[in-house]
C-alpha positions in Angstrom: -41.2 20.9 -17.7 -42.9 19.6 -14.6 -41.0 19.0 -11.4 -41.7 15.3 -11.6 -40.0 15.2 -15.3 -37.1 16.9 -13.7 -36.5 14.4 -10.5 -36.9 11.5 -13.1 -34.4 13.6 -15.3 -32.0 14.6 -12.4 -32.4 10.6 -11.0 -31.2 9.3 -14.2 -28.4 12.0 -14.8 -27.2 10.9 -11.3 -27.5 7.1 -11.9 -25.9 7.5 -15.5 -22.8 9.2 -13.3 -22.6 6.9 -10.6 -22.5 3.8 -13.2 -19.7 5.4 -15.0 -18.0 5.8 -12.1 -18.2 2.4 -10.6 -16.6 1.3 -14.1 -13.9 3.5 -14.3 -13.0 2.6 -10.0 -13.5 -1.0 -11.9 -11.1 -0.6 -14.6 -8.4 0.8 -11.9 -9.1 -2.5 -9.6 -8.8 -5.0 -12.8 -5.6 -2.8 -14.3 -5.0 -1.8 -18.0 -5.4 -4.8 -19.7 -2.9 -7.0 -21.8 -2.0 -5.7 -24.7 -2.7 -8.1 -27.9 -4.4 -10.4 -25.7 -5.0 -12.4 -29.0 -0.8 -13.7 -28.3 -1.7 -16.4 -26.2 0.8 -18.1 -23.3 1.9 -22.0 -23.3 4.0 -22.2 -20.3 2.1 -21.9 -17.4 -1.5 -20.1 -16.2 -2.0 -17.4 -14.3 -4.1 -19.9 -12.2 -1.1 -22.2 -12.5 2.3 -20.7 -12.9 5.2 -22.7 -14.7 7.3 -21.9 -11.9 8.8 -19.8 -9.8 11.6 -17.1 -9.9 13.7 -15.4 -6.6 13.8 -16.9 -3.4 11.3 -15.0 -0.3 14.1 -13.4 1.7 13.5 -11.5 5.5 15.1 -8.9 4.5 13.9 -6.3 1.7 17.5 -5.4 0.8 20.9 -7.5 0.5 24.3 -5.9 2.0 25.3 -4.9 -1.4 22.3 -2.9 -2.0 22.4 -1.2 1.8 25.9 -0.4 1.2 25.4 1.1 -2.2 22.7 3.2 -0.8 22.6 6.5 -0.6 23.5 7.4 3.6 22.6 3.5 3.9 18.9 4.3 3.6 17.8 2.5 0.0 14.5 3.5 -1.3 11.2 2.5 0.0 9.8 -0.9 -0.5 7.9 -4.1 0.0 8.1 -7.5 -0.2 6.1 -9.6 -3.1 5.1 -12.3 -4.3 3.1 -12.0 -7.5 2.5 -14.1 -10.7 3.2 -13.0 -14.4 4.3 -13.8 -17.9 8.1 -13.1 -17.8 8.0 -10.3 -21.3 10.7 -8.2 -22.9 9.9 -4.9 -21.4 10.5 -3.4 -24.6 8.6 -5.1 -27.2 5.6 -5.0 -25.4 5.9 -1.1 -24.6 6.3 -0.5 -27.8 4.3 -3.3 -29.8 2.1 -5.6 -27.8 4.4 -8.4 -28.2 4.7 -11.4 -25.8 3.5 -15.0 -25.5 4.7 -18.4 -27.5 4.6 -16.8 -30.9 7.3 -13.7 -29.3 9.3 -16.1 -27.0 12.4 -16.2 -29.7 12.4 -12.8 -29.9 12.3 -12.1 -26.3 15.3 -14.5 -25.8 17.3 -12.9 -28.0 16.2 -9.5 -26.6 17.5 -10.9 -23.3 20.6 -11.8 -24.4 21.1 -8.7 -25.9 20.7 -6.9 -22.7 16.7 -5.5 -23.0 14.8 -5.2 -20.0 12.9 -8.1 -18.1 9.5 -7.3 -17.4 6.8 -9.4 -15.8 3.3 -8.7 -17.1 0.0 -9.5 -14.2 -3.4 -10.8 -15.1 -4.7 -7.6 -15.4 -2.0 -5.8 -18.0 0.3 -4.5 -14.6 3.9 -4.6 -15.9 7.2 -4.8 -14.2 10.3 -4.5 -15.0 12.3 -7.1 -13.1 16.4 -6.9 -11.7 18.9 -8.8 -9.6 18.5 -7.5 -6.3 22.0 -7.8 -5.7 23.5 -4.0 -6.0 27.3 -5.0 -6.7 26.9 -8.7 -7.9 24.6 -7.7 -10.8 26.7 -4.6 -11.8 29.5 -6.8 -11.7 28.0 -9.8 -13.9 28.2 -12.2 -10.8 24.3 -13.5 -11.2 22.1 -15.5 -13.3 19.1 -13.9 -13.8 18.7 -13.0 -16.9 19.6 -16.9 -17.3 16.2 -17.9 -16.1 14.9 -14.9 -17.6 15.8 -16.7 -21.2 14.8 -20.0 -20.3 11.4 -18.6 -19.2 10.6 -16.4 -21.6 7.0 -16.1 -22.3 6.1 -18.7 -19.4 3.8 -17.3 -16.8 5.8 -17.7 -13.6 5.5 -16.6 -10.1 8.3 -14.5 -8.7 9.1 -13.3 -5.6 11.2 -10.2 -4.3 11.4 -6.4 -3.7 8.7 -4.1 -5.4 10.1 -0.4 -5.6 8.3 2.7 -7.3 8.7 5.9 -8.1 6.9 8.3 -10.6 4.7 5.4 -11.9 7.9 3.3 -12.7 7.6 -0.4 -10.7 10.4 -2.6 -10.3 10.3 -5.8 -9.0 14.0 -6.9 -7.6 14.7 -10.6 -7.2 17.2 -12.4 -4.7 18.8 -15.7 -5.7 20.7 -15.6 -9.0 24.1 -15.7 -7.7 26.6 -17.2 -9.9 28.5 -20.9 -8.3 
């Protein structure tokens, strides 16, 4: 093999490799995808959400939450304001479901007690809570209220994003009961 063969050879090894990793540094910027992408969303765009859940607070953490805290220091996190279909956590783990043709389902997977999750543009999910430590645990908000209403509606919601061990949470402020 002559050495021009094997800078042409080498060249294209190297451009092959740099391509694929451009698409995998592409994939992690654009997320995992939604799954059944085919179930499609009538209440709201991610361009244009339906509306908006949790109220933008100063503070990451309510009094409830600090004083529930381990040695008043609750875990770190940040303030966010992102824009999502409002899913049952656990159909979609575990089946793809969401959108119009799941929004029954996920209502009466709500009011069951299943887990709120809020799925991004580009397949990130979160599960959502009341922020409110001792108010939630004591059945003193509404969330999970709205969380029926807007079931399969692409909203934008606004809170306190914590994570651990891949796990993301997204707590929201502003559900407590009159």
């Amino acid at each position: 093999m002559t050495k021009s063969i094997k800078v042409v050879l080498t060249a294209s090894c190297v451009l092959a490799l740099a391509g694929a990793l451009v698409a995998q540094d592409a994939k992690k910027k654009n997320g995992p995808g939604i799954l059944q992408p085919q179930m499609k969303v009538e209440g709201g765009s991610y361009e244009k959400p339906m509306g908006s859940l949790g109220t933008k607070s100063e503070t990451l953490w309510t009094g409830t939450t600090m004083g529930a805290s381990v040695d008043g220091k609750p875990n770190e996190a940040k303030s966010v304001t992102m824009v999502g279909e409002i899913v049952d956590f656990s159909c979609y783990l575990q089946i793809g479901k969401h959108g119009e043709k799941h929004r029954s389902c996920g209502q009466k997977c709500f009011t069951a007690g299943q887990p709120i999750g809020l799925l991004t543009a580009n397949g990130a999910l979160y599960m959502l809570m009341e922020e409110e430590h001792d108010l939630r645990r004591d059945g003193l908000t509404d969330f999970r209220k709205a969380a029926i209403e807007h079931a399969a509606h692409i909203m934008e919601v606004s809170g306190t994003l914590s994570s651990h061990a891949g796990m993301k949470a997204i707590y929201v402020q502003g559900f407590l009961k009159k």
